[in-house]
N, C-alpha and C positions, 0 to 999 in steps of 0.2 A: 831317881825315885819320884814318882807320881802322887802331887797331893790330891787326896781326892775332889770331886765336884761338887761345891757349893752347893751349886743350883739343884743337884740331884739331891742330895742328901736331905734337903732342903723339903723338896718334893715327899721325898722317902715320909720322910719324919711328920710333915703334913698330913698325908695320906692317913697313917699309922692315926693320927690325933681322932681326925675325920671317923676313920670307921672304930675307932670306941668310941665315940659320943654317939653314933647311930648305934651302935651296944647296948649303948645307954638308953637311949630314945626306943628303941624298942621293947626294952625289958618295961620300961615305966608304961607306953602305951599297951602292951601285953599284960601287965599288973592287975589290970581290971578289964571285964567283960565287954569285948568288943560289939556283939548283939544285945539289946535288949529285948526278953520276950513278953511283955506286959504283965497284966497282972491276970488271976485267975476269972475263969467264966463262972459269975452266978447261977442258981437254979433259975431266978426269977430273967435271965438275961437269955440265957438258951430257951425258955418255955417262948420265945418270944418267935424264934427261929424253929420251934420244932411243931410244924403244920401238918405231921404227916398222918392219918386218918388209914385205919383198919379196916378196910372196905367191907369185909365182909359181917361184923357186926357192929361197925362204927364207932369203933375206940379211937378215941382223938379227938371226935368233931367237937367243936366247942361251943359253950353255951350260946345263947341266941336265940333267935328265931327268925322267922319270914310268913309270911301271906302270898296267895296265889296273885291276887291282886297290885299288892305293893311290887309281885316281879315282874309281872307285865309293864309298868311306869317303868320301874327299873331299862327292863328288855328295850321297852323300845326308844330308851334315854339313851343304854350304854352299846346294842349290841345289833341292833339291828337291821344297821349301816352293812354289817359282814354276812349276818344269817337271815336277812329277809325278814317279811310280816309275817309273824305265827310263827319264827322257826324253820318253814319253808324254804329256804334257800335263796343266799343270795349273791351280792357280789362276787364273794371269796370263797361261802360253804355251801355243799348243798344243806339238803334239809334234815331236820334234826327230828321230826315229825313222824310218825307212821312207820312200817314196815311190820309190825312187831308179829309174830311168826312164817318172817321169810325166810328164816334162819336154817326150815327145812324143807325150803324149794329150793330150786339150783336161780333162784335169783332174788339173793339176798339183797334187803334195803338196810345200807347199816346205820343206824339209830343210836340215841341213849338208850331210847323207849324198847328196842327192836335186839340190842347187842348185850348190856350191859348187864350182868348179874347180881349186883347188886348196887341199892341206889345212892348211896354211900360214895362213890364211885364220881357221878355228876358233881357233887357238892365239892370234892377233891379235886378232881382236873380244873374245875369253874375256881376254884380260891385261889390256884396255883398258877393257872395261865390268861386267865382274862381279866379285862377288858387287851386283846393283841398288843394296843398301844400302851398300857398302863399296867401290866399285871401284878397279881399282889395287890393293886389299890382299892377292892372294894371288901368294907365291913363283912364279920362275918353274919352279920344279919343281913343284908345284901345278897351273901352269899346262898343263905337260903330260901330267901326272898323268890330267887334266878330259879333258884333249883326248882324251887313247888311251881314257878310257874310252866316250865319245861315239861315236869313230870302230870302237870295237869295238863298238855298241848298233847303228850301222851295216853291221856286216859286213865293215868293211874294213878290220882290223887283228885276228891272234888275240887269244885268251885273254891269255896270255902275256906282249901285246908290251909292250917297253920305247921310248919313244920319247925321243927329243932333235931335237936341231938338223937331223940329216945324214937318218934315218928318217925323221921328220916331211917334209920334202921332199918324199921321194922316194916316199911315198903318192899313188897314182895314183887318183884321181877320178872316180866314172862320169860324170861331167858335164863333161870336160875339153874336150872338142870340144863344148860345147855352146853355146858364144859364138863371135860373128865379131866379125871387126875393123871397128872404126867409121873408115870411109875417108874420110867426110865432110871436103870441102876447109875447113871451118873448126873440126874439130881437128888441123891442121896448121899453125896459125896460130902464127908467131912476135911474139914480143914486142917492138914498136914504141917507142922512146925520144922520134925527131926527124921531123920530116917525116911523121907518120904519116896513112893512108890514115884514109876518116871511117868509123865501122861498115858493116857489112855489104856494104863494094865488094868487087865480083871479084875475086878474086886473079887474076893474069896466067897465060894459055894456059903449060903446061908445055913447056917446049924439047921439042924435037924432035932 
């Protein structure tokens, strides 16, 4: 008769200790929340992040203001290295200047002044993407600042003007009529949860 083996039993019996105390170690480190997901986002914390402006009657823009004058200092401080004197065209852009009813010859000059439907539009792109180097970093009085001076290089705001929230708006665009609406039946398309149709089926004959 065979006694059994020490060393194995030994082993055995090790083993066995080893994986419940890892039992153990993971029941305690699974006890409590392996992620933490911080704490909740204030109004006043998101108003901070939320820059997004309603082009077409300027819901968003924020208080402030600018002069035509303060955005030319501005311009030819922050921008002028990229877009040339006046706007004009430089280095990196062309010109930002002129064109404004090429829109219906076959050789369109595209513009703020010349493209954009409403002006709401400049002050937007301008707070969200420039200075190339630095975006984001200029005040929104800055921001209008840039804008009235553009829109006066354009024609379409005096010497003079002061622009904010309510002005800015209400700057009428030679190019306002110059989009249609996309009637197309699948940008009408609602948001599907359950039961959803498989891409590109018919939408159902409109009542009558």
């Amino acid at each position: 008769m065979r006694l059994p083996d020490l060393s194995c039993a030994l082993l055995v019996s090790t083993a066995l200790v080893a994986g419940c105390a890892q039992t153990d170690t993971m029941k305690t480190a699974h006890s409590t929340p392996w992620a933490a997901y911080g704490t909740p986002v204030t109004e006043q914390e998101l108003a901070a992040w939320n820059i997004d402006v309603r082009t077409p009657d300027g819901r968003g823009l924020p208080a402030g203001s600018g002069t035509v004058a303060a955005g030319k200092k501005l311009y030819d401080a922050q921008c002028i290295a990229c877009h040339g004197e006046a706007a004009k065209g430089g280095s990196m852009y062309g010109s930002m200047v002129g064109g404004i009813g090429s829109f219906t010859t076959d050789k369109r000059v595209l513009t703020p002044g010349s493209m954009y439907p409403y002006a709401p539009i400049l002050f937007d792109y301008i707070k969200r993407a420039m200075p190339l180097t630095a975006p984001q970093s200029l005040s929104d009085d800055e921001v209008y600042a840039i804008t009235a001076y553009l829109l006066n290089l354009n024609g379409l705001v005096a010497d003079n003007a002061t622009l904010d929230a309510a002005s800015l708006a209400a700057v009428k665009m030679p190019n306002r009529a110059g989009f249609i609406v996309d009637d197309r039946p699948d940008t009408h398309a609602a948001r599907c949860m359950t039961d959803c149709q498989p891409l590109r089926t018919p939408p159902p004959p409109a009542a009558k």
